[in-house]
Every structure is written in C-alpha cells, then in structure tokens.
C-alpha positions, 0 to 999 in steps of 0.5 A: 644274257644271264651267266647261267651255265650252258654247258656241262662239257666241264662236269662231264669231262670229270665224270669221264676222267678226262682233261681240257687239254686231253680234249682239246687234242682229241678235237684238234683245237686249241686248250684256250678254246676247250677252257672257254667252253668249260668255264661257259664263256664260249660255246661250242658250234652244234657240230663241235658239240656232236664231236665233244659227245664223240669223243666222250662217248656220251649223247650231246643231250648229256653236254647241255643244262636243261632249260627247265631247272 
C-alpha cells in the first residue's frame, strides 16, 4: 500500500476551526486514535467516518481523497 493520504479528516478539521482533541471529545475516543486518523496512519471505520461528518457538519464524501486525482 502506498502512503497516499486517504483522508482529509485533518484539512477539514481546519477548515471547520476545529481540533483533534475537540474532535476526539465529541466522538468520545481517544486523541491518539483522532491523530492517527489526521496523519492517515489509520483509518476510521465507515460508521465513524459518518460520525466525524456529523459532528462536522459536512458530507462524509467532503472526508475522502478522491481516487481519481
């Protein structure tokens, strides 16, 4: 696997003026697990990913690379 990033959890967060740790207590999960999603050295289940683009108030389409850049 490449290390193309996966996910843009980290931009949008920045566009929204929002943190890791703002976001990590809003999912109720640990900071570690919200930075690892920002850096794309893990990824977020389907179900979280609809619950990051909740909290966010984005679609979950805004959160994801698309495939064909």
């Amino acid at each position: 696997m490449d290390n193309k990033d996966i996910n843009r959890i980290k931009v949008v967060l920045v566009e929204k003026k929002r943190t890791g740790k703002w976001l990590a207590e809003a999912l109720d999960k640990d900071p570690a697990t919200v930075s690892k999603w920002c850096t794309n050295t893990a990824q977020p289940s389907l179900e979280t990913l609809r619950q990051i683009a909740k909290c966010l108030e984005v679609d979950v389409k805004d959160l994801l690379n698309s495939q064909n850049e």
